[in-house]
C-alpha positions in Angstrom: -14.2 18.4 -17.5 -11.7 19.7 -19.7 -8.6 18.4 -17.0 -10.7 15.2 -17.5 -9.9 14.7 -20.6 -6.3 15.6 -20.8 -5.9 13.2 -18.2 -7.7 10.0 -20.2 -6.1 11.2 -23.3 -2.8 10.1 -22.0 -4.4 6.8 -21.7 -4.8 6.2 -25.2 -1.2 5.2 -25.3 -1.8 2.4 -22.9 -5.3 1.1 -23.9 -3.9 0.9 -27.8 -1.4 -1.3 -26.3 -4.1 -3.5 -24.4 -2.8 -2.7 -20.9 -4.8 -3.0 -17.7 -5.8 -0.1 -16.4 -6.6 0.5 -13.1 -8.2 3.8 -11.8 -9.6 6.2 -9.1 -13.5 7.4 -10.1 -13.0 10.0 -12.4 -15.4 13.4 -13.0 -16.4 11.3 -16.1 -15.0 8.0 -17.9 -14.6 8.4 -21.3 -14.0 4.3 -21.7 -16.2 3.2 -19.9 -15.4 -0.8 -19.0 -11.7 -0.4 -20.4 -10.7 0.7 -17.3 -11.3 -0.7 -14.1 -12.2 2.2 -11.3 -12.3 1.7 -7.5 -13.2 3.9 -5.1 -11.0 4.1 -2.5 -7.8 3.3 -0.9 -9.3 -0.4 0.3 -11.2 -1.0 -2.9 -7.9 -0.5 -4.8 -6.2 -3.2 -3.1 -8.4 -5.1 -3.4 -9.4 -4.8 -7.8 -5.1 -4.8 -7.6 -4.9 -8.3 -5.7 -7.9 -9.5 -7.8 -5.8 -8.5 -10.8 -2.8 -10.1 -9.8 -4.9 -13.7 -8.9 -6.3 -14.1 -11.9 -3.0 -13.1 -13.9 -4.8 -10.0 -15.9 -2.1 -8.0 -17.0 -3.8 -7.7 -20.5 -7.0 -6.1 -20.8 -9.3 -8.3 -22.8 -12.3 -5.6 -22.9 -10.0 -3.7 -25.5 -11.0 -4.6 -29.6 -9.3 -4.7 -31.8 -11.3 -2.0 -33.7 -9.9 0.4 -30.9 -6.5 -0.7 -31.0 -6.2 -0.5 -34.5 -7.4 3.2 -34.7 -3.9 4.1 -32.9 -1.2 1.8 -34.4 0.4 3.1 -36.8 -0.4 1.6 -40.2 1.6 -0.3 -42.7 1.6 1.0 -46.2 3.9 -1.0 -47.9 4.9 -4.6 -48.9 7.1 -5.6 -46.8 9.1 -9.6 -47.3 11.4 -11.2 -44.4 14.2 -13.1 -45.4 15.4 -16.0 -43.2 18.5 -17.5 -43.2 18.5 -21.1 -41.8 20.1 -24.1 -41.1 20.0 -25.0 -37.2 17.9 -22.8 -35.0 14.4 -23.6 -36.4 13.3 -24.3 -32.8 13.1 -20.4 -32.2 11.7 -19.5 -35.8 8.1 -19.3 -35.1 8.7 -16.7 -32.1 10.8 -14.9 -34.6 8.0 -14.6 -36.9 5.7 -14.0 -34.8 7.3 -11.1 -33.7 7.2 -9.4 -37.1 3.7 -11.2 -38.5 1.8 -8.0 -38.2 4.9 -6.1 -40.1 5.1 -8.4 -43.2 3.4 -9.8 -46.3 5.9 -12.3 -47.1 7.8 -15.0 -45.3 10.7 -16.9 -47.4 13.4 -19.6 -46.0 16.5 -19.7 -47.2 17.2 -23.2 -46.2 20.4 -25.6 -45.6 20.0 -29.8 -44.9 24.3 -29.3 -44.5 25.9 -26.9 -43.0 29.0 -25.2 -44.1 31.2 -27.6 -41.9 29.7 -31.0 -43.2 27.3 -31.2 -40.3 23.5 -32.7 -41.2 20.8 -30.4 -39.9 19.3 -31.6 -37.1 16.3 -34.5 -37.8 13.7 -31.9 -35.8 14.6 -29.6 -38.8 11.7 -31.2 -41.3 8.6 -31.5 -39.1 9.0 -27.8 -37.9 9.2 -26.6 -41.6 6.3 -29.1 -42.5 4.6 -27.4 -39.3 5.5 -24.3 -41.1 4.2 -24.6 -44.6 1.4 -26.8 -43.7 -0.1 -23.6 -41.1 1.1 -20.8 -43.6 3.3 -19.6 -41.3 6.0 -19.1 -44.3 5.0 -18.3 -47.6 8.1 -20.3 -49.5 11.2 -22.3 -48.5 13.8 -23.0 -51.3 16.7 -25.4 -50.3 20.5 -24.1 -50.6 23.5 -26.5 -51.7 25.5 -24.8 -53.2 28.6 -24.5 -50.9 32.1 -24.1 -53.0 34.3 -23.6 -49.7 33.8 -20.0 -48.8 30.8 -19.5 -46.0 30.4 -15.7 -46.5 30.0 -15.9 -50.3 27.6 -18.6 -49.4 25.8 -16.8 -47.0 25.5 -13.6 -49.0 24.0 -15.9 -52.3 21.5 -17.2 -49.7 20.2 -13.5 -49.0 20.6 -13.2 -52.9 18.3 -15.4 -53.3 15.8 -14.5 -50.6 16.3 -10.9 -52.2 14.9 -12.1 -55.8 11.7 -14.0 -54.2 10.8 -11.0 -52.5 11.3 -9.4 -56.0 8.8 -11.7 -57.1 6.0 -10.9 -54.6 6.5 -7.3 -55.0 8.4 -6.5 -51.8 8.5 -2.4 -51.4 11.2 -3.3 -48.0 12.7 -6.3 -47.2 14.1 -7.6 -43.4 16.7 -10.0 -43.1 16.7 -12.1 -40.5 18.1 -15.1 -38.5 15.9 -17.6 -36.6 16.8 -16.2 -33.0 15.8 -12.7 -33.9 13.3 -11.0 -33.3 11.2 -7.0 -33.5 8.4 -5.6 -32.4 6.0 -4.8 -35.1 4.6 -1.7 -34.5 8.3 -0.4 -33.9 8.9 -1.8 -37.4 5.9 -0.5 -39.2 6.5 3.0 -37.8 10.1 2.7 -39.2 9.2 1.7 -42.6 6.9 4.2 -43.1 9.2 7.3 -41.9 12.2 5.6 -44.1 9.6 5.9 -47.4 8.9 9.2 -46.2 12.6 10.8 -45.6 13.6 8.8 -48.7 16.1 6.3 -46.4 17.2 3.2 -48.0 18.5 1.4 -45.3 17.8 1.2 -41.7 20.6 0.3 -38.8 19.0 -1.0 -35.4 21.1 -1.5 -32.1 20.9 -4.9 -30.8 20.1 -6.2 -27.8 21.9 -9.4 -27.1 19.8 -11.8 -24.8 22.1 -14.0 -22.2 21.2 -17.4 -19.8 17.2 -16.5 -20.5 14.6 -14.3 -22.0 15.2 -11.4 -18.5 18.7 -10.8 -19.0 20.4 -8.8 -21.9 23.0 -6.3 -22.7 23.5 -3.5 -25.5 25.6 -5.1 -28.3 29.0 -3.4 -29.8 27.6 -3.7 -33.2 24.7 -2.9 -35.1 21.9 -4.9 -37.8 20.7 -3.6 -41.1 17.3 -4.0 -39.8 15.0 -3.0 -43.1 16.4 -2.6 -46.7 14.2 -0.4 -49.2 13.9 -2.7 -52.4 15.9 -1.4 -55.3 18.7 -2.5 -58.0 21.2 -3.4 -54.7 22.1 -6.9 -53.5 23.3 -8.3 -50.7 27.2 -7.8 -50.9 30.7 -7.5 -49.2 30.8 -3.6 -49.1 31.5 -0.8 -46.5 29.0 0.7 -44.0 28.7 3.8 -41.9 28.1 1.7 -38.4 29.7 -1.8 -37.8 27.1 -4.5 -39.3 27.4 -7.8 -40.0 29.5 -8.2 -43.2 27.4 -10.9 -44.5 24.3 -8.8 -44.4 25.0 -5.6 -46.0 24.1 -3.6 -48.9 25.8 -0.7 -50.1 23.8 2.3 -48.5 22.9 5.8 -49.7 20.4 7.4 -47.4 20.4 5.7 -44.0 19.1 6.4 -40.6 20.3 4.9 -37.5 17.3 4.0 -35.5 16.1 3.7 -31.9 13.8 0.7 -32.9 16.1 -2.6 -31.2 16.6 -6.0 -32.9 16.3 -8.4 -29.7 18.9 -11.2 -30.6 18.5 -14.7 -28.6 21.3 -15.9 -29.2 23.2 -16.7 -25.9 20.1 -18.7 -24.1 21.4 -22.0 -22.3 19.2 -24.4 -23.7 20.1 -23.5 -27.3 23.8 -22.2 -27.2 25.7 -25.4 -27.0 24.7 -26.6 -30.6 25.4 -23.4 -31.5 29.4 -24.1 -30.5 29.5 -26.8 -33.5 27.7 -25.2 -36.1 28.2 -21.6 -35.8 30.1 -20.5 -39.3 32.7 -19.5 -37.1 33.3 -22.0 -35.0 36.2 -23.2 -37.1 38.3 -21.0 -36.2 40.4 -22.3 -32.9 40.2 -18.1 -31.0 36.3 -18.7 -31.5 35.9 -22.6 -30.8 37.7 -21.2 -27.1 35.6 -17.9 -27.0 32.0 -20.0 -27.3 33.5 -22.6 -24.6 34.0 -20.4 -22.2 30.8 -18.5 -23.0 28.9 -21.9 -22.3 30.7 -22.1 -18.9 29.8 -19.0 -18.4 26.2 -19.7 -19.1 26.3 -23.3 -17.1 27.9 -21.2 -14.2 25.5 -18.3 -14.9 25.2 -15.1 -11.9 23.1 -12.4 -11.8 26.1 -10.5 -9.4 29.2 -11.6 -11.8 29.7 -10.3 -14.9 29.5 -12.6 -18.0 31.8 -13.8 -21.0 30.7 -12.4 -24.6 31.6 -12.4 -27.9 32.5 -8.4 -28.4 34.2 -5.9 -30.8 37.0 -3.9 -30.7 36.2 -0.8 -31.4 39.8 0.7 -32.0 41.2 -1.9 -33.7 38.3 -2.2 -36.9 35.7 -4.1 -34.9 38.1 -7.5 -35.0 36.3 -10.0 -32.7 37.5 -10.2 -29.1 36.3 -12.2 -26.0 34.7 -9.2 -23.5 33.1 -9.5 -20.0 29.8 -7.8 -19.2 27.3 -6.6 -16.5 23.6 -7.9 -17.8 20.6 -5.7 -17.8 17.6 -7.4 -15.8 14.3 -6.6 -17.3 
């Protein structure tokens, strides 16, 4: 009995996380219906293929009294910060990603971008669809472009930054519409960064390409969750390459394991992306997204793919890369 339960402890992982479970008869089942037993090598195939018919990868027999036993808990205030202006089609799978991580949803929101576009008309019934189902807690318009997009950008975080001031915000996440976490990851982080005393968290990001199965490992990294303090949102230096529109000048920081999943080179939303991406001024990047979208148009699982990369001896400067795709 006491190999018994070893072995169905190491189930608690998987139960927490409302997997199915299927299982030979054990000496004595602890979980009774949450797992689903056969006894032999025929009756296994067939509880697999009745599984697989009725699409029951989830385990609904799990509650959510049991799951929540395991998860780690979230003991702080925690406000996400969006940054928008095209994208909003993705926003709700962004937010629903982190919804069990945060208290406090703000936009940050353009009707022009930075290069005299309009947003798209879709823009204002998906943030009515927003506000009206509390998805977000506040939206404030931005127009306040002078001519320079990264001072822009960085006063639109500013401002995001003082709401979540408002609404008592222990950690703040700043985000863009195709990004997303997973929330346990995230309220696992937070609570280790209040208890090492770490003020700002790096994630690796994991760059999605052509659809949701394929990715690769990106050259640079995200400042995933800010501790709230006197610090702003700021051109500044950084241990790890970062996005220089997104950082705050660090003290304690920890570089974690957790990954920010970044949709950003998915076919049906990459071509708008080529005339309104901040960037896309310049004439190295106008070329580099083109022949990224041919590469998506054209897209291979055997061939390698076209990407936005960094240069990692020559101070991160932009370059055009080619790389093999993970499958998941």
């Amino acid at each position: 009995y006491d190999t018994c339960i070893q072995e169905q402890v190491r189930l608690f992982e998987l139960l927490i996380n409302n997997k199915l479970i299927i299982s030979e008869k054990s000496l004595r089942n602890y979980y009774d219906d949450l797992i689903i037993e056969f006894n032999d090598e025929n009756d296994m195939v067939d509880k697999v293929k009745e599984c697989l018919k009725s699409n029951s990868w989830m385990n609904p027999n799990v509650s959510e009294d049991f799951k929540n036993l395991y998860k780690p808990k979230k003991k702080f205030k925690v406000g996400a910060i969006y940054n928008t202006f095209y994208g909003l089609e993705q926003i709700e799978d962004s937010i629903l990603s982190i919804r069990d991580s945060v208290d406090y949803i703000i936009l940050v929101h353009q009707k022009n971008g930075f290069n005299g576009n309009s947003e798209p008309k879709i823009n204002k019934y998906i943030i009515n669809y927003l506000l009206s189902n509390n998805i977000v807690d506040d939206i404030v318009y931005y127009d306040n472009f002078k001519g320079n997009s990264q001072k822009s950008v960085l006063e639109k975080r500013n401002i995001g930054l003082e709401y979540c001031k408002k609404n008592k915000c222990d950690y703040i996440i700043p985000l863009d519409c195709d990004e997303q976490y997973y929330s346990d990851e995230l309220n696992e982080e937070i609570n280790k960064m209040s208890e090492e005393g770490i003020d700002t968290l790096y994630s690796p990001i994991y760059a999605y390409y052509y659809d949701e199965n394929h990715y690769f490992k990106d050259t640079y990294y995200v400042p995933s969750v800010y501790k709230v303090d006197d610090r702003v949102f700021e051109i500044t230096s950084s241990s790890v390459l970062v996005d220089p529109v997104r950082k705050m000048k660090e003290n304690k920081y920890k570089i974690s394991t957790m990954g920010m999943h970044h949709y950003t080179y998915l076919k049906d939303n990459y071509f708008y992306k080529i005339n309104n991406r901040i960037l896309s001024s310049s004439p190295f990047f106008r070329d580099s997204m083109r022949k990224i979208l041919e590469g998506i148009m054209n897209f291979s699982e055997d061939r390698e793919v076209p990407v936005l990369s960094n240069d990692l001896k020559n101070n991160g400067v932009n370059i055009l890369s080619y790389v093999k795709l993970i499958k998941k």
